[in-house]
C-alpha positions in Angstrom: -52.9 54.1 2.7 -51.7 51.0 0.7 -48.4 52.7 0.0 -47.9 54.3 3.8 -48.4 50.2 5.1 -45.5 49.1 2.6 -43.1 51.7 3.4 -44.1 50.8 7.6 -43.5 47.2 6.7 -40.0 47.9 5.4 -38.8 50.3 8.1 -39.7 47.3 10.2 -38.1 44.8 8.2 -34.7 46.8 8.0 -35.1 47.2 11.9 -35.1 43.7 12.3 -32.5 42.7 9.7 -30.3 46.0 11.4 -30.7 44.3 14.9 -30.1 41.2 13.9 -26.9 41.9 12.0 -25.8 44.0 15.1 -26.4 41.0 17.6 -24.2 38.8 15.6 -21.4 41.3 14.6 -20.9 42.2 18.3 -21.3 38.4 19.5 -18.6 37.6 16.9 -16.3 40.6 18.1 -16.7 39.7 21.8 -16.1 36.2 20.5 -12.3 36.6 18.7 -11.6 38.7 22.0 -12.5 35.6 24.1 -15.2 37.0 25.4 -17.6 34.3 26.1 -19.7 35.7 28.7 -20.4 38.4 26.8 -20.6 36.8 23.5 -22.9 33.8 24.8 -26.3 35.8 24.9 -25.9 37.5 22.3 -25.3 34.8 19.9 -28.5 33.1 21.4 -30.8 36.7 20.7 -29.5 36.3 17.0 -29.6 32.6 16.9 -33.3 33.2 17.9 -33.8 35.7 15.0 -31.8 33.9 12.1 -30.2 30.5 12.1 -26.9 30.3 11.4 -23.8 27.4 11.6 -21.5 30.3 12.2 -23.6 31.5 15.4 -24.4 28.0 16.6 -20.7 27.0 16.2 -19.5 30.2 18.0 -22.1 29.6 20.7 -21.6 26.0 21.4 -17.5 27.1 21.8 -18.0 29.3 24.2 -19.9 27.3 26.5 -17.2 25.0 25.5 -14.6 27.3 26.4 -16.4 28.2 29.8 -16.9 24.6 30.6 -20.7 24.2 30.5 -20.4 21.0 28.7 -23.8 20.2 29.1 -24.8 23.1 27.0 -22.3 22.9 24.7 -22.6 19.3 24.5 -26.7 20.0 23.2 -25.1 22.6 20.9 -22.8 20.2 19.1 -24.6 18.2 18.6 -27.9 20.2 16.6 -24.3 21.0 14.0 -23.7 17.3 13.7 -27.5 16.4 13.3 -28.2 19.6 10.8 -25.0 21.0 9.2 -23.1 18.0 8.8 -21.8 19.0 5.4 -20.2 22.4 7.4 -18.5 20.6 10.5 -15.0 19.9 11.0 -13.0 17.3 12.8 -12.7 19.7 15.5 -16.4 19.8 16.2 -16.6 16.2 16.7 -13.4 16.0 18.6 -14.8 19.0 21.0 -18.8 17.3 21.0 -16.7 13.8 21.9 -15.2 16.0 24.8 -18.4 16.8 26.2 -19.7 13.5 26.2 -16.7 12.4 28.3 -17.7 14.7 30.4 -21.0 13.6 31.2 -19.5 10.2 31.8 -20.3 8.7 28.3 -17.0 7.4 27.4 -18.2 4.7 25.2 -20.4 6.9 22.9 -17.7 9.6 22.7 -15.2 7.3 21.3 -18.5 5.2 19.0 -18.9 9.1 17.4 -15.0 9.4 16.8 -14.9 6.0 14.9 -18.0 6.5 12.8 -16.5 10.5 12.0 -12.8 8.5 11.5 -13.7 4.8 9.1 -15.5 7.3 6.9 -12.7 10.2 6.9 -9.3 8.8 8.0 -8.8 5.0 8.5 -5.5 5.9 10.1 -7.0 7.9 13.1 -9.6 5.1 12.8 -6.9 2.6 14.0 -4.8 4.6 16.2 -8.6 5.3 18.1 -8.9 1.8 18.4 -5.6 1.8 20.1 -6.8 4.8 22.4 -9.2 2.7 23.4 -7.4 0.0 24.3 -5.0 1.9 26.3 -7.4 3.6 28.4 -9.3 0.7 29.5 -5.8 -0.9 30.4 -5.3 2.5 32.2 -8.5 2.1 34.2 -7.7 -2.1 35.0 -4.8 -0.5 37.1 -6.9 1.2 39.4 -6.5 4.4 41.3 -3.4 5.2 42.5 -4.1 8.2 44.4 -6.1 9.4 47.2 -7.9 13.1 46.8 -9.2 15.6 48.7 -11.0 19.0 47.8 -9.5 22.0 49.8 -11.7 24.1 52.3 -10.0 27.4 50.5 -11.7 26.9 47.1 -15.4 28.9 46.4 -17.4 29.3 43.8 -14.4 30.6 41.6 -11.9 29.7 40.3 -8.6 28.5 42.5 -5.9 26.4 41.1 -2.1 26.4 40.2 -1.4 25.5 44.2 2.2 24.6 45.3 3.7 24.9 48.8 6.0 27.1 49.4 7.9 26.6 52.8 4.5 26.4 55.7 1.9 27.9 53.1 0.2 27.0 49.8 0.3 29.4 47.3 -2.2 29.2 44.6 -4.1 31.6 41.9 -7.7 33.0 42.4 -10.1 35.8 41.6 -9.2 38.8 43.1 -10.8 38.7 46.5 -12.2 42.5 46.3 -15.8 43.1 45.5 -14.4 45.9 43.0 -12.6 45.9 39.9 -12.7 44.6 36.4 -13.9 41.5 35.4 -12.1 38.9 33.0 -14.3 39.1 29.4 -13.9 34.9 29.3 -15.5 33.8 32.2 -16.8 36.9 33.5 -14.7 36.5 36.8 -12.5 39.0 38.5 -8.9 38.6 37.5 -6.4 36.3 38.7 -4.4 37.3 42.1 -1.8 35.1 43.8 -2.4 34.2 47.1 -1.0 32.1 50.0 -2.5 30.6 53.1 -1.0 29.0 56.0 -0.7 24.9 55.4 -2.7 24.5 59.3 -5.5 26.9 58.0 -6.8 25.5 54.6 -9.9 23.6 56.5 -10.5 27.4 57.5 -12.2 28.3 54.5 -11.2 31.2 51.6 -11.3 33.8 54.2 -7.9 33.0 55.7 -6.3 33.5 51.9 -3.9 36.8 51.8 -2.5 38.4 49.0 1.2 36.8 47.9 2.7 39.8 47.1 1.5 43.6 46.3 4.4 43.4 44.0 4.0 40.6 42.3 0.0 41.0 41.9 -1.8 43.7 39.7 -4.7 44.6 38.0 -4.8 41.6 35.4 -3.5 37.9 35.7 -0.8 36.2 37.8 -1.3 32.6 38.5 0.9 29.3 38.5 4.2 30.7 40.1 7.3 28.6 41.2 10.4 28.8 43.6 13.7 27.6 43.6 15.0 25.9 46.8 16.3 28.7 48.8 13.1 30.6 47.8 14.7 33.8 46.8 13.9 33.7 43.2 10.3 33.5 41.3 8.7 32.8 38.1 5.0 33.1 37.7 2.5 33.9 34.7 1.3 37.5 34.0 -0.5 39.4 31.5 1.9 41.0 29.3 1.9 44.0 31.3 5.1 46.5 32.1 4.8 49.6 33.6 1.3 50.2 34.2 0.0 49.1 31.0 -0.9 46.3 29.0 0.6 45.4 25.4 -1.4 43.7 22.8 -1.0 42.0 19.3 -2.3 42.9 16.4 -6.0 41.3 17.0 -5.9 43.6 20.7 -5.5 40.3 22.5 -3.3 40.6 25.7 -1.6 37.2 25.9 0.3 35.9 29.0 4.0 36.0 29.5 6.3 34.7 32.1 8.2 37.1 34.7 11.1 36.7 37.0 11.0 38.2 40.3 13.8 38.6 43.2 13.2 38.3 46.8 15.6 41.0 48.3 15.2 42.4 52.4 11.6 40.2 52.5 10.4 42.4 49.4 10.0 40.4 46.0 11.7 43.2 43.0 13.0 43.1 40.0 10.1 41.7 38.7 11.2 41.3 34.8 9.8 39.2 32.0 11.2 37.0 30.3 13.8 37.5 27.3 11.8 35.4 25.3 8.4 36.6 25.6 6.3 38.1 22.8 3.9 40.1 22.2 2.3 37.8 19.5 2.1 34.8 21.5 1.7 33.6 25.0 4.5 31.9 27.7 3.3 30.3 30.3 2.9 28.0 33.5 7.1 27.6 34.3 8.7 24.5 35.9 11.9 23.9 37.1 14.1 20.8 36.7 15.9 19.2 39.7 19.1 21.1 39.4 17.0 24.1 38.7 19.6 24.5 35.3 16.1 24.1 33.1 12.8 26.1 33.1 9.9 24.2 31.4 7.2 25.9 30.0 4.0 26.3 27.9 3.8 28.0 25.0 1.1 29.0 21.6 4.4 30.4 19.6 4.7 29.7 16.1 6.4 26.3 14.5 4.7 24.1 17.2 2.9 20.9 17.0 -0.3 22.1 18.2 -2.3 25.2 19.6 0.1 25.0 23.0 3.6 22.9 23.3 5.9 22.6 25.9 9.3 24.0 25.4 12.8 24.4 28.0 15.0 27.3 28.0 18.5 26.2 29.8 19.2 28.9 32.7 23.1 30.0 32.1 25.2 30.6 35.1 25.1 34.5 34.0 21.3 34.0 34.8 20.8 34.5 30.7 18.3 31.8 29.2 19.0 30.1 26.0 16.6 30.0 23.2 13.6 28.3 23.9 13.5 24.3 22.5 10.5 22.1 21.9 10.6 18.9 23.6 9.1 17.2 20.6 6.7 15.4 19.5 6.8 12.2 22.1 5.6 14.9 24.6 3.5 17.5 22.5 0.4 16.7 20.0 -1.7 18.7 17.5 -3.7 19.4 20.8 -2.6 21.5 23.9 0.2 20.6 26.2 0.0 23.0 28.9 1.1 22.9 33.4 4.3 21.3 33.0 5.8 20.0 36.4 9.4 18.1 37.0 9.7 15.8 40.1 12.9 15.4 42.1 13.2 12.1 40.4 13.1 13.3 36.9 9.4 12.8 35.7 7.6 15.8 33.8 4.0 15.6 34.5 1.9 18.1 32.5 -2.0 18.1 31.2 -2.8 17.4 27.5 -5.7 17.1 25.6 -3.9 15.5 22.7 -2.8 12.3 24.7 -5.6 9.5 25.0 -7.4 11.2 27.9 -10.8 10.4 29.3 -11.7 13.9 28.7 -10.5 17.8 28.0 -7.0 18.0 30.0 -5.5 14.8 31.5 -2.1 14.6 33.7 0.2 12.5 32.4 3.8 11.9 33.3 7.1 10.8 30.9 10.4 9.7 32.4 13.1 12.5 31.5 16.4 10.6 31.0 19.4 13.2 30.2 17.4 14.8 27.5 15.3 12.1 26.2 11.7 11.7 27.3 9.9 8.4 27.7 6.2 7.7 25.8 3.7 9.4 28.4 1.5 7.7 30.6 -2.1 8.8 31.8 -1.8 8.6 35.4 -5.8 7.7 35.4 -8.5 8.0 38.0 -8.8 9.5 40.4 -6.2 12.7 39.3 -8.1 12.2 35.7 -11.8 12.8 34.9 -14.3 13.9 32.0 -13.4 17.5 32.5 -10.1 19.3 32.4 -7.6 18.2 34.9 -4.4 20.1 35.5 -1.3 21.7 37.3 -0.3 19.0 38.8 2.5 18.5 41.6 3.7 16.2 44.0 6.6 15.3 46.4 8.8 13.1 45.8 9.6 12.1 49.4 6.1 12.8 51.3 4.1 11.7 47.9 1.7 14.6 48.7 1.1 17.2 46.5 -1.6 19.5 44.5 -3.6 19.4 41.4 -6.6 21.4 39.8 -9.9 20.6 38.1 -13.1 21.2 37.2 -14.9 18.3 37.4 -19.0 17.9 38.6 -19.2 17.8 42.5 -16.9 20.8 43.0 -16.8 23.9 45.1 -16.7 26.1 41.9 -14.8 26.2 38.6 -11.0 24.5 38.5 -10.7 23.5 42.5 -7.8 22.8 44.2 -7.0 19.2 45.0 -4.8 17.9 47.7 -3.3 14.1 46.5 -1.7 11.6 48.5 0.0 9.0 46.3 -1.0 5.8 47.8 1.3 3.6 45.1 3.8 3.8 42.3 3.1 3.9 38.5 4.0 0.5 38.9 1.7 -1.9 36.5 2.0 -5.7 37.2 2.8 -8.5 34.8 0.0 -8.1 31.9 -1.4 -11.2 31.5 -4.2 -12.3 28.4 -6.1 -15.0 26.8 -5.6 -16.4 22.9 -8.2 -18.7 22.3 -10.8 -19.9 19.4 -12.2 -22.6 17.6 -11.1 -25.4 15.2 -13.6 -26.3 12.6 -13.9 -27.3 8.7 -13.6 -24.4 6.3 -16.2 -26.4 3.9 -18.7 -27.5 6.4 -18.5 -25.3 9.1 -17.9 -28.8 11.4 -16.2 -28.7 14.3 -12.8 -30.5 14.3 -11.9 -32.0 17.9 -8.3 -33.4 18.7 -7.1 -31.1 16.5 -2.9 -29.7 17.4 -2.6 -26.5 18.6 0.5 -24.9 19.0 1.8 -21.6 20.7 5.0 -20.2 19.4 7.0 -17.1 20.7 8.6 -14.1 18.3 11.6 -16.3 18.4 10.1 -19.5 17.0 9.9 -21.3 20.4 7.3 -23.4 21.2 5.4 -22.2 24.5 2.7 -24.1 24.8 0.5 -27.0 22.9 -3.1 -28.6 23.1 -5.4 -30.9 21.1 -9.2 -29.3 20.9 -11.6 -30.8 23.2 -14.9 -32.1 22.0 -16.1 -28.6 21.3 -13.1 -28.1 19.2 -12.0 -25.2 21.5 -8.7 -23.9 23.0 -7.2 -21.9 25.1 -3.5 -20.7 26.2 -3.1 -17.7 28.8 0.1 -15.6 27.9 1.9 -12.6 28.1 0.6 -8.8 27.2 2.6 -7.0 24.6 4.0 -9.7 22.9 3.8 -11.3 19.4 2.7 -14.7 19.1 2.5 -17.4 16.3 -0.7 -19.9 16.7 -0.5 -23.0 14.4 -3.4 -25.7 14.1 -3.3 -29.0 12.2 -5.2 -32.3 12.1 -4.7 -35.6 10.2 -6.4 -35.4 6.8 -6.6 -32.1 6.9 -4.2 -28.6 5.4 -2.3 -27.1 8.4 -3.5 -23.4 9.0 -1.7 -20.6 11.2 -2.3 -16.7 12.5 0.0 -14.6 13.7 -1.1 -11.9 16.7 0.4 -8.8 18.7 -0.8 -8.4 21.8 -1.5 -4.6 23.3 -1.4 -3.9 26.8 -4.7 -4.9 28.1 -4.9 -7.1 31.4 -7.1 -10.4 31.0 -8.0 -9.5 27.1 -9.4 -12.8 25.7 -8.0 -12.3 21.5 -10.5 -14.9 19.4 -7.9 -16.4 17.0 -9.9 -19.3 15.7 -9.5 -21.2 12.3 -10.5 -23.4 9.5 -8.8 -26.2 8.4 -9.4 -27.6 5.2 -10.2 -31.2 3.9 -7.2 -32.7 2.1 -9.4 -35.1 -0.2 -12.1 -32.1 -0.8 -8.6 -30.2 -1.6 -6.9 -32.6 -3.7 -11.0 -32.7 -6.1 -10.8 -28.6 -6.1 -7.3 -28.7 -7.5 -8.2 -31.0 -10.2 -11.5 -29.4 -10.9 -9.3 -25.8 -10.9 -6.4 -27.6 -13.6 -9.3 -28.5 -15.8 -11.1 -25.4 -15.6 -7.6 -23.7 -16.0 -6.9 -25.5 -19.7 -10.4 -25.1 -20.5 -9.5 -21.5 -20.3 -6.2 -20.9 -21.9 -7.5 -23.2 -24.8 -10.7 -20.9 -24.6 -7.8 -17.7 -24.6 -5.9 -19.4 -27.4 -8.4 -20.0 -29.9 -10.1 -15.9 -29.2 -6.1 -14.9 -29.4 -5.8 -16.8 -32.5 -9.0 -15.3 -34.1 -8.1 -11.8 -33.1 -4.8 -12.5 -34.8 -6.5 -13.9 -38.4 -9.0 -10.6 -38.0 -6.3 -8.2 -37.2 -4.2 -9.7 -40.4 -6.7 -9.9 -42.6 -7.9 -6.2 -41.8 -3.9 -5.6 -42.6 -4.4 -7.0 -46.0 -7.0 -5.0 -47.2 -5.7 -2.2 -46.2 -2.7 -2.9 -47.9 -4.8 -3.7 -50.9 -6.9 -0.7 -51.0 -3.9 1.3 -49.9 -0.9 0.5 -52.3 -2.2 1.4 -55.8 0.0 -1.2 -58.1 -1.8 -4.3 -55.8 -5.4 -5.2 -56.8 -7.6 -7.8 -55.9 -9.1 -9.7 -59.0 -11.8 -12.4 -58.5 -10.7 -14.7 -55.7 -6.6 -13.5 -56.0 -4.5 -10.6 -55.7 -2.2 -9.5 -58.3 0.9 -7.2 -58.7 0.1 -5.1 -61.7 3.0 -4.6 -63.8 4.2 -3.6 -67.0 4.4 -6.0 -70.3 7.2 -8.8 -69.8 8.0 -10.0 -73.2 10.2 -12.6 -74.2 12.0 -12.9 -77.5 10.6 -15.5 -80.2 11.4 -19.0 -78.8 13.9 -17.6 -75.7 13.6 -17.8 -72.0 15.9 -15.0 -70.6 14.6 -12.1 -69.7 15.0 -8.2 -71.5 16.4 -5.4 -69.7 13.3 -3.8 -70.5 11.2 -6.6 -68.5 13.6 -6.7 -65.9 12.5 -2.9 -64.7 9.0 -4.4 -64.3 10.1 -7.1 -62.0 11.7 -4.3 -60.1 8.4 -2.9 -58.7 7.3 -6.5 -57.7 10.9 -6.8 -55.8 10.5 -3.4 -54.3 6.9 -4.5 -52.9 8.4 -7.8 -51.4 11.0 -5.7 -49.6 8.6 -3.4 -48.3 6.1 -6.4 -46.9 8.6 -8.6 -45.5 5.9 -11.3 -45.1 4.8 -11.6 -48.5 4.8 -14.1 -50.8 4.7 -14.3 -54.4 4.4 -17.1 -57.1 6.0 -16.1 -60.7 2.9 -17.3 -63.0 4.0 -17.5 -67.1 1.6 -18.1 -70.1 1.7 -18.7 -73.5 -0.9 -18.7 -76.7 -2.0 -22.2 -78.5 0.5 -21.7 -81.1 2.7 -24.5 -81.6 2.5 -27.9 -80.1 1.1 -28.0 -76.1 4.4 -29.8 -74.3 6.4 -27.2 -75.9 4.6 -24.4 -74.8 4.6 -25.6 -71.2 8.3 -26.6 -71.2 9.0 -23.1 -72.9 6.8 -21.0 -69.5 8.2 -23.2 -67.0 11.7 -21.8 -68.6 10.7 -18.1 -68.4 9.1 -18.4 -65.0 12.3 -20.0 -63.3 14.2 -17.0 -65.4 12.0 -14.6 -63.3 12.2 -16.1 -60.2 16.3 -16.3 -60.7 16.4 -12.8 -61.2 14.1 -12.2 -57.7 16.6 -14.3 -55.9 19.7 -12.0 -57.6 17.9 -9.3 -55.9 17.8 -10.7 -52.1 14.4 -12.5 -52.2 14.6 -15.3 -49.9 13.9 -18.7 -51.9 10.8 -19.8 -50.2 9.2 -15.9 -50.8 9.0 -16.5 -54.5 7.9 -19.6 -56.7 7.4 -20.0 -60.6 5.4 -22.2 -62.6 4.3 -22.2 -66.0 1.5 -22.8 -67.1 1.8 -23.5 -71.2 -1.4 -22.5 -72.8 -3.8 -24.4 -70.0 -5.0 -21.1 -68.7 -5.6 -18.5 -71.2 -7.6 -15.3 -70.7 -9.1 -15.3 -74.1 -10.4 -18.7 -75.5 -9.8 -19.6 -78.8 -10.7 -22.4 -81.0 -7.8 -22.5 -83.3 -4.8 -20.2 -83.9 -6.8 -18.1 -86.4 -10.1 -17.8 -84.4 -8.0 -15.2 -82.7 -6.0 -12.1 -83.6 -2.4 -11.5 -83.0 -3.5 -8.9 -80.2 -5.5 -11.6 -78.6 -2.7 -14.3 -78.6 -0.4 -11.7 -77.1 -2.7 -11.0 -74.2 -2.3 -14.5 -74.0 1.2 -14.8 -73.7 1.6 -13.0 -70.3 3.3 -13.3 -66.9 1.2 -12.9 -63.7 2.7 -12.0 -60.2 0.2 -13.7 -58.0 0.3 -12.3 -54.3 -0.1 -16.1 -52.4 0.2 -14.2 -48.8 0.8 -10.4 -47.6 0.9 -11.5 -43.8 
């Protein structure tokens, strides 16, 4: 019975890990399809089994990708809180996102700094920066006055443009039938149009564009040139009847041509440079409709989606597609591009400080240069994505899409009125601070203050009131050089750049310091200063005498014909002898002398003192006269042999220092005396 209840507990255990492992492997499959409805409850059924970061990461992107950033927002952040070690910049980016969203700007960008000081103090600054720039963007104010169209539902509609009396815009097809898209679980895209007097109407007035043009997967976001006889819109990559995919089976989106002929659009073509590896998307015309704009995920980009412009020839051939660079695209997305008839591109980014997801934001095209792109704020812009924008140039109407909290549906379509230019008036700020006393921390009224431009000229001056305080109101995006001084005290000076920030107060207080207090530190710092080399000198010194004297021994332990006998050191040579009575040395004495010369050579540094002896015999002057006379022989023969002068001395010594004593001349033997009649090679200094 025991054995029957182990073998029902594992079949039960291997269901559960088999159902498990299913639930996640077909979540994940749905998942790299971009499948996000179907991927979403899945992932929770396994997350609900066994916890994974994989599962909650793939879960939280989805909802992220469907734009339920509430729940993706509670999903990012369990990774932060309890896989920290596993998430990537992206996460906190995409978590930052949601936040904006929900309308917490502040703590979006407070995560992003704490992720950035810890992990890249460059992105750390450059945040700062994004933060300064949008709360400039916001001091501007709305520019724009919106308005949510009666033809959007509880879908998706977007990508509207007029075309002649109509707008034309993309939506799910209208049919109760057909397939549904796997991302959002919606019907496909159709393109449809509806009369400009019948948009208060409602979705029900909405007709299909085109039979042609539409079929059973995606068309959105198409264009006309001015006579309205030719077309470009996005598709599924879809020819003949069926759909091409890459290599992962993901059908990306292309861009097609199409040809109004006899009321009929045909020749619907795509696009020369269209892959089947990468998507094109969302065209744009320029003015002189010689350039189509577009976006595109295709390899050697800056980001996940660029924008790039093919020149149309006069043949109707396109050139190769060129990326307009990295003023305009970002390691983000670029995506909706749009030209005005006065030369601005205005396109949505996510990589562009934005105040959340896609942003519009428009650059100044001049010949083929593009200017630094501006957020065109709130209203156009919000916490969620915000996109395919258009407008007129001469009515300053136009269309956008988002899908922003307090919408029909998804991405709505937006009619804008532009109500005034991108026109931002004279930036003005504050530079102001304190004076006070770096030592004390006293206040310092009176004290000069002076405001000079980049070019050295003064602009302004004040003396501190009683509160030591100042204040100057200048110009945004300017440098400025602040200098402060008072009598009896060190002048001080800062240097500032100002961003573009309307009514910024920038604290640039400082210290002066006592010039008496100064004058008793710099004496107090020389005295410590000699205290200190003299200190250095001495332990410099010390280390020198160790390090020689470690040398010495060395050499004395090392070279075998130098030995160290009581309290000297002596060159051990062969027997020097003299004849009877004579003073000039033998050829046989001289090759002893030779070692000692070689030595000297080979120490450079060392110094020797020629030491002769004699035995009691004969009368004590004599003796000494008669060593002194050999010991200046020796040394003359050192000097014959290159010993510098002051290397080598000699002195002898007569019979004052004998090695044997002896009484009289017979208390010793004749082997005795010689020992005493000797010359020494006394080593008085090696280094």
């Amino acid at each position: 019975m025991k054995k029957l209840s182990y073998i029902l507990l594992f079949c039960c255990s291997s269901f559960i890990c088999f159902s498990q492992n299913r639930n996640l492997k077909r979540a994940n499959k749905y998942f790299e399809r971009t499948f996000y409805t179907e991927a979403i409850p899945l992932f929770e059924k396994a997350i609900k089994e066994e916890e994974s970061f994989d599962a909650i990461k793939n879960l939280a992107d989805s909802y992220y990708f469907l734009n339920n950033m509430e729940k993706a927002s509670v999903n990012y952040k369990y990774l932060l809180k309890n896989y920290k070690k596993l998430v990537l910049e992206e996460h906190y980016i995409k978590y930052a996102n949601t936040l904006k969203a929900k309308g917490k700007l502040k703590l979006a960008y407070k995560i992003l700094q704490r992720y950035y000081k810890k992990n890249n103090p460059e992105k750390f600054t450059k945040l700062a920066q994004e933060i300064d720039y949008l709360e400039n963007i916001q001091a501007i104010g709305q520019r724009f006055a919106i308005e949510n169209l009666g033809i959007n539902t509880n879908e998706s509609e977007f990508g509207a443009i007029q075309k002649e009396n109509s707008i034309v815009f993309a939506a799910p097809k209208k049919e109760v039938y057909g397939k549904r898209f796997g991302w959002n679980g919606q019907h496909y895209l159709d393109l449809y149009k509806v009369p400009t007097t019948k948009i208060h109407l409602g979705d029900s007035v909405a007709i299909s564009f085109s039979d042609k043009i539409n079929s059973k997967l995606h068309e959105s976001n198409i264009i006309f040139t001015k006579d309205g006889k030719t077309a470009y819109f996005t598709r599924n990559n879809f020819t003949k009847g069926k759909r091409k995919t890459d290599a992962k089976k993901i059908t990306h989106v292309q861009l097609y041509k199409a040809e109004l002929i006899n009321g009929v659009w045909q020749n619907i073509n795509s696009l020369p440079f269209n892959s089947d590896d990468f998507s094109t998307e969302h065209p744009a015309l320029s003015p002189d409709e010689k350039t189509l704009y577009f976006a595109s995920d295709m390899p050697g980009g800056f980001g996940s989606f660029d924008l790039y412009a093919v020149k149309i020839n006069s043949d109707n051939s396109f050139s190769s597609p060129k990326n307009l660079g990295n003023t305009i695209n970002t390691l983000g997305k670029e995506q909706f591009p749009f030209v005005s008839t006065t030369n601005e591109l205005y396109f949505s980014s996510d990589g562009h400080p934005s105040f959340g997801s896609l942003d519009v934001f428009v650059s100044k095209i001049t010949n083929t240069n593009f200017s630094k792109p501006d957020n065109v704020g709130f209203p156009i812009n919000s916490g969620y994505d915000d996109f395919s924008f258009n407008i007129n140039s001469e009515t300053k109407e136009g269309f956008f899409a988002s899908n922003r909290i307090g919408g029909k549906g998804g991405d709505d379509i937006y009619k804008l009125i532009e109500e005034k230019p991108l026109k931002i008036e004279t930036c003005k700020q504050f530079i102001s601070g304190l004076i006070t006393d770096e030592s004390t921390g006293a206040i310092l009224n009176n004290a000069m203050v002076v405001v000079y431009d980049s070019n050295q000229r003064e602009i302004a001056r004040t003396n501190t009131a009683n509160d030591a305080r100042f204040k100057f109101k200048v110009e945004c995006e300017t440098t400025y050089l602040i200098k402060a001084s008072k009598k009896g005290y060190t002048k001080n000076q800062k240097s500032i750049t100002l961003k573009k920030i309307r009514n910024k107060d920038n604290d640039v207080s400082m210290t002066l310091k006592s010039l008496a207090l100064l004058e008793k530190e710099k004496k107090e710092a020389l005295a410590l200063k000699l205290k200190s080399e003299a200190a250095l000198k001495l332990k410099n010194k010390q280390k020198l005498l160790l390090q020689k004297e470690n040398r010495r021994k060395e050499i004395v332990e090392n070279e075998k014909d130098i030995e160290k006998e009581k309290d000297r050191i002596i060159v051990k040579t062969d027997e020097i002898n003299f004849d009877y009575k004579l003073w000039y040395l033998r050829r046989d004495s001289k090759k002893a002398i030779d070692k000692v010369i070689a030595l000297m050579k080979k120490y450079p540094d060392m110094i020797v003192e020629v030491g002769t002896h004699s035995d009691i015999r004969g009368k004590s002057r004599y003796n000494l006269e008669l060593s002194q006379k050999r010991a200046t022989s020796v040394r003359m023969y050192f000097l014959e042999n290159g010993i510098e002068p002051d290397r080598i001395s000699a002195i002898g010594y007569g019979e004052t220092k004998p090695l044997i004593q002896c009484k009289t001349e017979e208390a010793c033997s004749e082997e005795q005396h010689e020992l005493n009649r000797r010359c020494e090679f006394v080593v008085k200094k090696i280094l």
